[in-house]
N, C-alpha and C positions, 0 to 999 in steps of 0.2 A: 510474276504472274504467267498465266500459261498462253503464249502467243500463237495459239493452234487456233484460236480462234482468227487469225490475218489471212487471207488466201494472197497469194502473190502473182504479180504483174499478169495480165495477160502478156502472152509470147510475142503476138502480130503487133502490140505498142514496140517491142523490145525492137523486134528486128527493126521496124520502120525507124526507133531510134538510130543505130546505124546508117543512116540516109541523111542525119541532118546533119547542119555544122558541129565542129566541135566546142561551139560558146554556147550552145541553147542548152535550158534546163535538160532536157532529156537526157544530155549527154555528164551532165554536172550531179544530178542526186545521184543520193546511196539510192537504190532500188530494191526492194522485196523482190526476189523473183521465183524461180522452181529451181534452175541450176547453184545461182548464191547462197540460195533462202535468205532468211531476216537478216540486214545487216547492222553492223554492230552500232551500240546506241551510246558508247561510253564518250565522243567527243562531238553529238549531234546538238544542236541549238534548237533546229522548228522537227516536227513533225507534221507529217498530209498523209491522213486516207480517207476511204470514202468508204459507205452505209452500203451494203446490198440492201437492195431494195428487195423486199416480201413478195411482190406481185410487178412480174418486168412485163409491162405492158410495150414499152419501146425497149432501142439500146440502152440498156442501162449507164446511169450520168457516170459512173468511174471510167468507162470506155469514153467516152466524149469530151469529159473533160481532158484527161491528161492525153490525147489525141489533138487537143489545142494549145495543152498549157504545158509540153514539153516543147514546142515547137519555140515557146519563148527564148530571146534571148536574156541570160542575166545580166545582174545589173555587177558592178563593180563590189562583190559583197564578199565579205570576211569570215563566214560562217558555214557551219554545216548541216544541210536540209537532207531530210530522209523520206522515200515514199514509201509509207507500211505497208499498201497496197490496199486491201477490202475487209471492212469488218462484215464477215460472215452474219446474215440475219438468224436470230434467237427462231427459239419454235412460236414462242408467242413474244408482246412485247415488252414484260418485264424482263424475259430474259435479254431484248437489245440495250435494256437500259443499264441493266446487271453488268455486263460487258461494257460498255461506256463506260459508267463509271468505275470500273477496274485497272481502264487502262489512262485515264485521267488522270487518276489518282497515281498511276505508275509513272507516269510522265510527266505530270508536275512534281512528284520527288526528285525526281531527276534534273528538276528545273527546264524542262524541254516543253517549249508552246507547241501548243497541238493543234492542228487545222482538222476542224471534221465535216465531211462534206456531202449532203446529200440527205434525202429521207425527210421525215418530218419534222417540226420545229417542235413538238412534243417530246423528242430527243433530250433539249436542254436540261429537262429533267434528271438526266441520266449524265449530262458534265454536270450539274451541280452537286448533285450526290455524292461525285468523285472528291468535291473540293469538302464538300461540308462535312464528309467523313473524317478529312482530318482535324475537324474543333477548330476549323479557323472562320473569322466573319468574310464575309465574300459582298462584292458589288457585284450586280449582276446587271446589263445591258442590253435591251432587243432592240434593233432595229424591227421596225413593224408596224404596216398603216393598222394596225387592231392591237386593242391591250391584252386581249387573250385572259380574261379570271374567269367570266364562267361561258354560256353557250343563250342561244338566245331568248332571253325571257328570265335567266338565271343570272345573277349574280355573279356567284363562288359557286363552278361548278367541279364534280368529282372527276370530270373528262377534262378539266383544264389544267398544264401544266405549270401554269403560274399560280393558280387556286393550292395546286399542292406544296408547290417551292410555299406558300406563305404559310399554311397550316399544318406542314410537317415539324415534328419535334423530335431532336432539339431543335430552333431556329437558328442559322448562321446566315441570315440573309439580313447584312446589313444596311445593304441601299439597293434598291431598283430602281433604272431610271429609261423611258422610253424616248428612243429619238424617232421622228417623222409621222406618229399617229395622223389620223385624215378624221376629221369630228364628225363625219356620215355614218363612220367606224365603230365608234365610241358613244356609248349611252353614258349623261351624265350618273346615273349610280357608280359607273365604274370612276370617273375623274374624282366624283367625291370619295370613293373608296381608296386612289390614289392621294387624297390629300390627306386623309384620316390616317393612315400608312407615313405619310409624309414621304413619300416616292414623288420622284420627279418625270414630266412627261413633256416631249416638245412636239408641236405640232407642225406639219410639213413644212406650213407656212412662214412657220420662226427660223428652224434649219434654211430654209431657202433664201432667206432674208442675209443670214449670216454665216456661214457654214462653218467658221472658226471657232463658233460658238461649241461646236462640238469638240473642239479637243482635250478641255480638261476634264470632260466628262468622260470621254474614251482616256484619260491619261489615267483615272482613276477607279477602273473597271479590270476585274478579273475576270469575269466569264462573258461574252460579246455572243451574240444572239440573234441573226440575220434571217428574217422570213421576204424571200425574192417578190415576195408579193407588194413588198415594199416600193419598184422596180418600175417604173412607169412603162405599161406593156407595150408601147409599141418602140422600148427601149429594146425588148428580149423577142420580138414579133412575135408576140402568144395572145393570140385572140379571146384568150380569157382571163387575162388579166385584169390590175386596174390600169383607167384612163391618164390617171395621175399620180404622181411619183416622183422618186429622185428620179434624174437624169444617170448617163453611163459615168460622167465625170465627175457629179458629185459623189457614188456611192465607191469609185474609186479611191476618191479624198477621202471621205470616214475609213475605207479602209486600209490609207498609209498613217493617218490619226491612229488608227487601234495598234498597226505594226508600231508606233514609234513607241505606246504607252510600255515604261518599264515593267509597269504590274499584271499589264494581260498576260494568263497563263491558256486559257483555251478560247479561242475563236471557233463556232458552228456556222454554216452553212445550208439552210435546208428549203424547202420546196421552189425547187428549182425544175422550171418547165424547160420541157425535149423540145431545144430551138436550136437552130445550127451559132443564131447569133445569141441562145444564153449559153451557149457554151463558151464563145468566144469571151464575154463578158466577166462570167464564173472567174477564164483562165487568169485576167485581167488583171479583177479582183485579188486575187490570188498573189500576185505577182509584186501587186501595191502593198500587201499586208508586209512579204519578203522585203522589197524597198525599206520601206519604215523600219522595220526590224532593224538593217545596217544601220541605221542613222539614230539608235537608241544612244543614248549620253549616259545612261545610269543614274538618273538621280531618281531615284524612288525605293525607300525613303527619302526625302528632300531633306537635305540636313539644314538647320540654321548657322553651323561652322561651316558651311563648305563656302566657296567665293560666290555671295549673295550683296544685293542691296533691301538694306529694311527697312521700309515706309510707314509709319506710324503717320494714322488718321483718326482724329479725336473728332466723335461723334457729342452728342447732346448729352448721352445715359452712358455709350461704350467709346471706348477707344480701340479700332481697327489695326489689326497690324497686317502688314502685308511684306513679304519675298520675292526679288527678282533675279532669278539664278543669270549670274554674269555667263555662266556656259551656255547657257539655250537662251534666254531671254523670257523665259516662261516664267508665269505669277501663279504663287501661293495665297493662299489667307490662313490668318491665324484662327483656330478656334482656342477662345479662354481655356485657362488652366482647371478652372471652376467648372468647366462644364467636362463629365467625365464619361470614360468611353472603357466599354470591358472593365467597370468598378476601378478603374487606374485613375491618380490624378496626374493628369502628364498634359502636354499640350500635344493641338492634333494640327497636321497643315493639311487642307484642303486646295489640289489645285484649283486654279480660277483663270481668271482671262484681265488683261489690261482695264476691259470695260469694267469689270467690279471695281478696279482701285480708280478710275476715274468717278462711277457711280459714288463711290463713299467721300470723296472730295466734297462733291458739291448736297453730302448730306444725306445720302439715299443711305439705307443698310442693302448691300447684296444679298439677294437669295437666297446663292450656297452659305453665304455667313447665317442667314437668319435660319433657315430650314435642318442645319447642323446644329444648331443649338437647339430645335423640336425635338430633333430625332434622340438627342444624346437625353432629353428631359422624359422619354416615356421607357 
């Protein structure tokens, strides 16, 4: 693809790099700059850049950010991170999205996770296109106190980017599932439109209740989808934010959850308010996703040969099977061979959490078990 669309590093980051120790990021990526130019991608693992913004009303967030989030130190990590520097704004915004999804689609061939950062959450659009253009089914994940289908008084609106992710064809959108919605946010026509979908939605107050809840859901998610709005404002000191929110440490935790998951291939980033402390935050952010990345084990696909224990729970009508990988300690569930997925009969493992294989003990069906067997039947 053609990388003329990347502008490279501002200068005054570079030199002030030079200034810092020599363990913090600044001093550790590859860098895009004007003297290196692009650098090479053949033995990179993550990729970071970030959106010019259309209309820079402040400093723009690529200066802000990485003015914080070079100053990190790393962590003990095995890999190689690359900053592509700025994807140059389109004349209008199909062409931002054109570009997104070009380079997406370049970098997950590549098998290289992509951090994209900045600009509006209408963006997603444009990582999903990336992925969907190659004929594969995609899970896709927002963080976001709002479901985003249409606008108010609408439905499924034409302005919305998850209105078009559902009703574009072909479809490759296999699951959608929202963490942290705020029910002030949310019109039941949308929750019922989410159940009819059979998408999954959690509301802040579930997330907050349990926050590990979230990780087989991020374990099992390809595209990750963060609206700062989500951010409890007087986390990011932005007077016009919301009141209520995650915290700085929980949205830190989902995001060493999304680094560890084998299957994310692009993490977004978007509206993100001009604060000195959501810069700080952003870098933070940023930093946990890196963490988690080291700490990935590779099971995904979860094998049933690989060193597992397998827990069969005989229900009333079904018999539950369940996987506990001896390497992470993390649980699968079985879905039946009978119920089939991409006209394949094959069986599917769906991650899950301890608490499902205790639920189906004493009787319950889990969720994931039951809502996988909807989805696979329409």
């Amino acid at each position: 693809m053609d990388f003329e669309i990347l502008s490279p590093i501002d200068d005054k980051l570079l030199a002030h790099n030079l200034m810092l120790p020599n363990q913090v990021l600044g001093r550790n990526l590859r860098i895009h700059s004007k003297q290196e130019g692009l650098p090479d991608l053949k033995d990179v693992n993550i990729v970071i850049l970030t959106l010019e913004p259309r209309l820079i009303k402040d400093e723009p967030v690529h200066f802000r950010f990485r003015q914080q989030f070079y100053q990190l130190f790393s962590g003990n990590w095995d890999f190689v991170c690359a900053d592509l520097g700025v994807l140059k704004a389109g004349e209008n915004h199909e062409d931002t999205l054109f570009a997104l999804q070009m380079l997406t689609q370049e970098m997950h061939q590549r098998n290289i996770l992509t951090i994209i950062i900045g600009g509006e959450q209408e963006n997603t659009l444009g990582l999903f296109r990336g992925l969907s253009g190659m004929n594969t089914y995609i899970n896709l994940t927002s963080i976001d106190a709002r479901l985003d289908f249409g606008t108010p008084g609408v439905l499924v609106s034409d302005e919305s980017y998850m209105s078009k992710i559902i009703t574009e064809k072909p479809n490759n959108l296999k699951q959608f599932t929202n963490l942290g919605y705020q029910s002030y946010y949310v019109s039941q026509e949308e929750l019922d439109l989410m159940q009819k979908l059979f998408f999954d939605a959690y509301r802040l107050g579930e997330i907050n209740a349990d926050i590990h809840e979230s990780e087989p859901i991020l374990r099992d998610t390809d595209i990750l989808s963060v609206d700062f709005n989500v951010i409890k404002a007087s986390e990011l000191d932005f007077s016009n934010g919301n009141p209520n929110g995650f915290n700085g440490a929980q949205i830190c935790t989902l995001m060493r959850y999304a680094g560890l998951s084998d299957r994310l291939s692009i993490l977004g980033l978007f509206d993100i308010p001009s604060s000195p402390r959501a810069d700080q935050l952003l870098a933070q952010m940023v930093w946990y996703v890196l963490e988690g990345y080291c700490h990935r084990v590779n099971e995904y696909p979860f094998s049933t040969h690989g060193a597992c224990t397998k827990l069969v729970v005989p229900q009333e009508q079904e018999t539950i099977t369940f996987f506990r990988s001896e390497k992470s300690q993390r649980w699968w569930i079985e879905v039946p061979k009978e119920v089939k997925y991409n006209n394949k009969d094959e069986t599917t493992l769906l991650p899950c959490a301890e608490k499902d294989y205790r639920m189906a003990q004493k009787g319950e069906i889990p969720s994931r078990w039951w809502k996988s067997v909807q989805r696979s039947m329409h």
